[in-house]
VOTORRO-48708 format. One record per residue (C-alpha): x, y, z; residue in one letter. Coordinates in pm, 1 decimal. Layout:
! residues N
x->X, y->Y, z->Z, rest->A
...
***
This chain:
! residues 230
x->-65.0, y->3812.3, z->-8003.6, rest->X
x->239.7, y->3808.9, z->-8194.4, rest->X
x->359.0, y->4206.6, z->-8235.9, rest->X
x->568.8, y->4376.2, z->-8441.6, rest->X
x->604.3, y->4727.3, z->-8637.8, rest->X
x->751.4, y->4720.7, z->-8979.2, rest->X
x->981.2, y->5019.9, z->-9025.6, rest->X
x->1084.1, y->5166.6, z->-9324.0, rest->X
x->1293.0, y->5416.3, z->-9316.6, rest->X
x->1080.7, y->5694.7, z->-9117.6, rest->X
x->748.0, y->5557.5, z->-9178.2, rest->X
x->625.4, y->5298.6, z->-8926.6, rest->X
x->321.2, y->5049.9, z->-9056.5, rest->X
x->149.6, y->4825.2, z->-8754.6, rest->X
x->-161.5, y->4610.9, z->-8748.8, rest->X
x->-419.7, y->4650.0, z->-8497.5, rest->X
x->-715.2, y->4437.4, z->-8503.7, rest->X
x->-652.2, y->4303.1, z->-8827.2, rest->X
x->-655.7, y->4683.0, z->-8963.2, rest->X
x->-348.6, y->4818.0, z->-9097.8, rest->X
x->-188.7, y->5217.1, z->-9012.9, rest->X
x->71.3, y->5426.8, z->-9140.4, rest->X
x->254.8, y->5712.5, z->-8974.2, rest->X
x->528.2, y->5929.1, z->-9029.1, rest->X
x->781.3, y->5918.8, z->-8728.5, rest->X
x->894.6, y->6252.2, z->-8645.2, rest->X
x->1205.6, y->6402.6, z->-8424.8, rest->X
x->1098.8, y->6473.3, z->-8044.7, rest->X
x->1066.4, y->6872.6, z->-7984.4, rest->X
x->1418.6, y->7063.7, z->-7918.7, rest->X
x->1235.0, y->7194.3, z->-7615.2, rest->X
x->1170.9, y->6862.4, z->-7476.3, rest->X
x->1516.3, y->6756.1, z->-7534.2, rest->X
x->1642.3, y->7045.2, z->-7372.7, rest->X
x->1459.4, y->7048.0, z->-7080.5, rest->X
x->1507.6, y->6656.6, z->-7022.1, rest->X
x->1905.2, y->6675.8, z->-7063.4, rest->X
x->1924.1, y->6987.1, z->-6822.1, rest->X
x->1691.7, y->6811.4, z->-6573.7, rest->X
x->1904.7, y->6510.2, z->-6635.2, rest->X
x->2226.4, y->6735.8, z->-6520.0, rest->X
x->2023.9, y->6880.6, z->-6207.8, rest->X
x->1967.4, y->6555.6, z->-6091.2, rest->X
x->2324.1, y->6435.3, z->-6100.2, rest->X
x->2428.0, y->6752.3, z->-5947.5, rest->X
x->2145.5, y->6655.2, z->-5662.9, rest->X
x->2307.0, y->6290.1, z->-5654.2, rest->X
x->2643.9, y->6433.1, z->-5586.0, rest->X
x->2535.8, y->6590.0, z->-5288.2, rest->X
x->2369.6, y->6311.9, z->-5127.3, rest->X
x->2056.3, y->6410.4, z->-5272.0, rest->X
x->1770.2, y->6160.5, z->-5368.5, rest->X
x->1663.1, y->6224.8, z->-5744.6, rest->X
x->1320.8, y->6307.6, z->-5749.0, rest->X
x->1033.8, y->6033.7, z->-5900.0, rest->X
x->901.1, y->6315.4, z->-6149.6, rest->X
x->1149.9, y->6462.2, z->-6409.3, rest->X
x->1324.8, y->6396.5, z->-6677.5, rest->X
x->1373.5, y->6018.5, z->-6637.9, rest->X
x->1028.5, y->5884.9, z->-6446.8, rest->X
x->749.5, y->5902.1, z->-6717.2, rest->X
x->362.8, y->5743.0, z->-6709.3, rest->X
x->308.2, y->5547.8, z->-7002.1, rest->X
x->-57.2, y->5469.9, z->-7089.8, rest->X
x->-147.7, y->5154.5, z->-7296.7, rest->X
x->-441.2, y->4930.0, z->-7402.5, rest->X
x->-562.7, y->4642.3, z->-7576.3, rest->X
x->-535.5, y->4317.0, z->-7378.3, rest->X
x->-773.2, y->4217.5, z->-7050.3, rest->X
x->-474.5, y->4023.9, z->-6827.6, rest->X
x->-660.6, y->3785.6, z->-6652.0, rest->X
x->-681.4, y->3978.4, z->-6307.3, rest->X
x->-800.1, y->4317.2, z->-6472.7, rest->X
x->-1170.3, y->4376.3, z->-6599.4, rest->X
x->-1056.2, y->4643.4, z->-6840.0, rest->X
x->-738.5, y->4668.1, z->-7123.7, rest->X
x->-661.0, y->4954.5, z->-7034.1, rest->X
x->-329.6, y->5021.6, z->-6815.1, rest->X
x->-82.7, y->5321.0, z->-6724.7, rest->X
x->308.7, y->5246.4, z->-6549.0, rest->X
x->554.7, y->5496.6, z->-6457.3, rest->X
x->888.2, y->5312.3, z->-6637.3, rest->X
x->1228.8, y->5452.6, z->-6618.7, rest->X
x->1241.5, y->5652.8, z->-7010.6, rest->X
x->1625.5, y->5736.0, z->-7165.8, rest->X
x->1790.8, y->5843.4, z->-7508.7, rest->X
x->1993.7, y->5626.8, z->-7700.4, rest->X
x->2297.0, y->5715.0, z->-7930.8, rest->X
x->2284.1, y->5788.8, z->-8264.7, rest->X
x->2340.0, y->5508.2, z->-8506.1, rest->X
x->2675.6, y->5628.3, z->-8593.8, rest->X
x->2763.8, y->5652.6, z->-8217.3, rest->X
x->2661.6, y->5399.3, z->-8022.3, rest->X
x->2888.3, y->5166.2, z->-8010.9, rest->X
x->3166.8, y->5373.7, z->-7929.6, rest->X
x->2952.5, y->5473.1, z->-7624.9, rest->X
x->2878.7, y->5121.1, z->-7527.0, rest->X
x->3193.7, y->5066.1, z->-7532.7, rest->X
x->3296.4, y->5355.8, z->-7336.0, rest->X
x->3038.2, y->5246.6, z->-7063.3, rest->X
x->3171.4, y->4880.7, z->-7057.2, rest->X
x->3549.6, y->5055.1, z->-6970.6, rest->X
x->3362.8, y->5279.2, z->-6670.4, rest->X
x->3170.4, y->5064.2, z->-6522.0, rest->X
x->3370.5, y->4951.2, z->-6268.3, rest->X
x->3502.5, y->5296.2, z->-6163.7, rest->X
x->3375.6, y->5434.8, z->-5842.2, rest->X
x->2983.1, y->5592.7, z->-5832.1, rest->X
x->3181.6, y->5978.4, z->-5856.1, rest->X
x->3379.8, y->5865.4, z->-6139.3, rest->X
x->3093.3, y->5714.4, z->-6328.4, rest->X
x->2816.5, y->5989.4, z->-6227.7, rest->X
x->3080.1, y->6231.5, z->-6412.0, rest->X
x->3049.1, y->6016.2, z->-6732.4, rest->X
x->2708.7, y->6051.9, z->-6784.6, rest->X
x->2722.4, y->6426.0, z->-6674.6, rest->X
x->2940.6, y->6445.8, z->-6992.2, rest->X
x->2757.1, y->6224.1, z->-7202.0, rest->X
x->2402.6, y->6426.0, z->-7131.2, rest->X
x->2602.4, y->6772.7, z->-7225.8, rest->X
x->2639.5, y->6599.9, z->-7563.3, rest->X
x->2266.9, y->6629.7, z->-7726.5, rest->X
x->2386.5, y->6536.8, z->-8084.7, rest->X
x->2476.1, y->6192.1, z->-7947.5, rest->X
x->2124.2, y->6093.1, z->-7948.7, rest->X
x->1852.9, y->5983.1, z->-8176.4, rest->X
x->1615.9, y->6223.5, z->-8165.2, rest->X
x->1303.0, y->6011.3, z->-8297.5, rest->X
x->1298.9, y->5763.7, z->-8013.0, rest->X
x->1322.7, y->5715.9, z->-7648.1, rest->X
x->1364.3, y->5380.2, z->-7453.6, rest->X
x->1264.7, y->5213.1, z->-7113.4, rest->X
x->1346.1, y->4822.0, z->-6972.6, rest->X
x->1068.7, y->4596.0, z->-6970.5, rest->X
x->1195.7, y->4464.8, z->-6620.5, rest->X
x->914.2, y->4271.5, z->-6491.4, rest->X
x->794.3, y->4056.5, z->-6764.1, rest->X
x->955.1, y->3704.0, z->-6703.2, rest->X
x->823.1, y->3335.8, z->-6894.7, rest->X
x->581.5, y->3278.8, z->-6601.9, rest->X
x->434.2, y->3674.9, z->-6592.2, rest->X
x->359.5, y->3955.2, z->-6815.0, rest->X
x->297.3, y->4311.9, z->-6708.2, rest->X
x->-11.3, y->4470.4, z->-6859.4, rest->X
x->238.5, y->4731.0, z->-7039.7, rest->X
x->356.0, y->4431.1, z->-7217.9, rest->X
x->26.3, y->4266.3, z->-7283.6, rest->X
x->-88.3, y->4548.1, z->-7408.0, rest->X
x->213.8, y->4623.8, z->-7621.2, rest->X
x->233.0, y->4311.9, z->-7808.8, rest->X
x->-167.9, y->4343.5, z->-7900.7, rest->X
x->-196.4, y->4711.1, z->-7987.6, rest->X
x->169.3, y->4868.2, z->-8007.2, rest->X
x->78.5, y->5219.0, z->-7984.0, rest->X
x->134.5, y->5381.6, z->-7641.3, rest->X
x->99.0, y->5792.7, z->-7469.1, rest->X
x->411.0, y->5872.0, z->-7253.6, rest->X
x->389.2, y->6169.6, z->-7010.1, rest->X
x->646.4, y->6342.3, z->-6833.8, rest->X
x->547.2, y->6596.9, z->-6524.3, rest->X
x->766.9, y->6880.4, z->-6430.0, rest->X
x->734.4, y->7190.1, z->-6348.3, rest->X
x->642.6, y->7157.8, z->-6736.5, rest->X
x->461.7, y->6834.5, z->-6882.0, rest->X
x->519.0, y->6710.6, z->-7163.0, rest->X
x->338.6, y->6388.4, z->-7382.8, rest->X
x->505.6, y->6184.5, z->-7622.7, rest->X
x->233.3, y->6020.1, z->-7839.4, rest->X
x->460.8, y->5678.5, z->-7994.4, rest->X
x->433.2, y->5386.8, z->-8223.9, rest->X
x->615.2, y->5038.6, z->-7980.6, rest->X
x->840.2, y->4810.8, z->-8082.7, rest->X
x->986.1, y->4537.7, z->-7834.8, rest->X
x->1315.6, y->4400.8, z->-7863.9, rest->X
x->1409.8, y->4035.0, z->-7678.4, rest->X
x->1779.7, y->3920.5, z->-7621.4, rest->X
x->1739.6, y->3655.4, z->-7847.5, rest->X
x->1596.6, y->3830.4, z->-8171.3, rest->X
x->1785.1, y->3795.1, z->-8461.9, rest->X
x->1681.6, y->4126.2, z->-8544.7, rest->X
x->1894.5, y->4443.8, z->-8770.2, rest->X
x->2223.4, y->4537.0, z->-8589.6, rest->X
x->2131.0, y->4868.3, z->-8422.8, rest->X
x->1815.1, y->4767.1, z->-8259.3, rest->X
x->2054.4, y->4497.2, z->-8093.0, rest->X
x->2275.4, y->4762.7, z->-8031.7, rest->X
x->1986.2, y->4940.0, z->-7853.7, rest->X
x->1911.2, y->4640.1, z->-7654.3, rest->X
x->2250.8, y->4644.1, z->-7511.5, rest->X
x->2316.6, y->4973.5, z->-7449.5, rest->X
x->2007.9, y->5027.4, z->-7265.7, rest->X
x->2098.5, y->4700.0, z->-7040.3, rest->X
x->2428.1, y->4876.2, z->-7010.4, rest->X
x->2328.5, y->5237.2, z->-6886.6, rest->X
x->2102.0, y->5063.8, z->-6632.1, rest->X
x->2357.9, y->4857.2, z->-6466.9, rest->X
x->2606.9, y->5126.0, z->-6556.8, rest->X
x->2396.5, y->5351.3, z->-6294.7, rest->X
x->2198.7, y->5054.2, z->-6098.9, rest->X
x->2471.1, y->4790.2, z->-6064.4, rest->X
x->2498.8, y->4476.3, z->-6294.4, rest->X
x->2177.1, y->4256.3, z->-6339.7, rest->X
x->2224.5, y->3919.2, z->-6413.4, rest->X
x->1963.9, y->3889.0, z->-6679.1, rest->X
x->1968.7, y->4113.1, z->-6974.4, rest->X
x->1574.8, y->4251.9, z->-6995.1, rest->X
x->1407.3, y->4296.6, z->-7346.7, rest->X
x->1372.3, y->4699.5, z->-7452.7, rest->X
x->1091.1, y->4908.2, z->-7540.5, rest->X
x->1163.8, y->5138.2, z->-7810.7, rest->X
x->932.2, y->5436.1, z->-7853.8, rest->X
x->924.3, y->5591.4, z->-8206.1, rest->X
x->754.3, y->5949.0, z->-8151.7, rest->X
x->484.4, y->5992.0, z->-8367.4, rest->X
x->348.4, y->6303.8, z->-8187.3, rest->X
x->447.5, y->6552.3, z->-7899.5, rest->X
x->230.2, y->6772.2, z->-7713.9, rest->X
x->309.8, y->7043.3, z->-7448.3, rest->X
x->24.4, y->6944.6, z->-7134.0, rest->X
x->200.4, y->7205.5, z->-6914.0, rest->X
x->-57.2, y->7322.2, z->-6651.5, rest->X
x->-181.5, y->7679.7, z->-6706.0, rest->X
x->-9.5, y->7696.2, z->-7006.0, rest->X
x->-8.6, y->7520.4, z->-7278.2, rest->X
x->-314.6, y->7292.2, z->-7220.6, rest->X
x->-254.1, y->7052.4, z->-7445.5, rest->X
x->-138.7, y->7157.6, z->-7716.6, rest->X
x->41.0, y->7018.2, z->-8024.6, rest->X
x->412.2, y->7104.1, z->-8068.0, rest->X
x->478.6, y->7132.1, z->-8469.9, rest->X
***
């Protein structure tokens, strides 16, 4: 069940089933960015004032997978809401992991007004990927998301607002102990980092899901319906 996706430049190639695809990996929507920074901002705002962020938004996404029966399901199917983020820019991410290393410690105000500044920021961010924690998959259990993952790394991520949105993505996973390319470590650490940065520190350092957007379609209700964003 051994997974990975070879990427070359932006073209991803994956197996699945012994049959091999191509696609081209493509920048997520301006409007999605946009609406998932300013939602980001709202909900720090909300924190500030005692507020409890809400579980749809901006950050809370379902993520649909398939392609390995665990041994207490009948079906390989599976969807999990996972905590979904941006990650710098190649050129900038280490001088924001390092930034988040030096705040960390700094009281919750202090530290809440970092990332308020780091979300006003959109040209930090790689705009062809987003990320989540795979925070429950441990030597002795694997979630279905990673089952699934490492069999048939394709996977449909959907946001609800008072807009949806559905991020159609090609999966790689990332392990602490890869000796994979520099920035895909990087990744792996800075994604560790932002989630203790907000959560408090973890003593284990969790492998990453990296989700390269191959498609993006607007599912807002009434709307849009559905439909491909170009």
């Amino acid at each position: 069940m051994e997974k990975r996706i070879n990427l070359i430049k932006n073209i991803a190639n994956i197996e699945i089933e012994n049959k091999s695809y191509t696609f081209p990996i493509v920048d997520l929507p301006e409007e999605f960015i946009n609406w998932n920074l300013k939602r980001r901002l709202e909900d720090i705002n909300g924190i500030e004032k005692g507020k409890m962020p809400s579980l749809h938004g901006p950050h809370n996404a379902a993520v649909a997978t398939c392609g390995a029966i665990r041994q207490d399901s009948l079906l390989p199917i599976n969807n999990a809401y996972k905590g979904m983020g941006f990650v710098p820019r190649e050129k900038y991410i280490k001088s924001v992991l390092n930034e988040l290393n030096v705040n960390k410690e700094k009281p919750m105000k202090e530290r809440l007004n970092y990332l308020k500044n780091l979300y006003k920021n959109p040209h930090l961010f790689n705009k062809k990927l987003l990320v989540s924690l795979e925070l429950y998959t441990f030597k002795d259990f694997k979630t279905h998301t990673y089952l699934n993952i490492m069999k048939n790394p394709i996977a449909s991520i959907v946001f609800l607002d008072k807009v949806s949105y559905e991020i159609k993505s090609v999966v790689d996973i990332v392990f602490p102990d890869d000796k994979t390319n520099r920035y895909k470590k990087e990744i792996l650490n800075y994604t560790n980092a932002i989630h203790s940065f907000f959560h408090g520190t973890f003593k284990r350092i969790f492998p990453v899901l990296i989700f390269y957007t191959i498609e993006a379609f607007d599912n807002t209700p009434g709307s849009k319906k559905g439909i491909k964003i170009e």
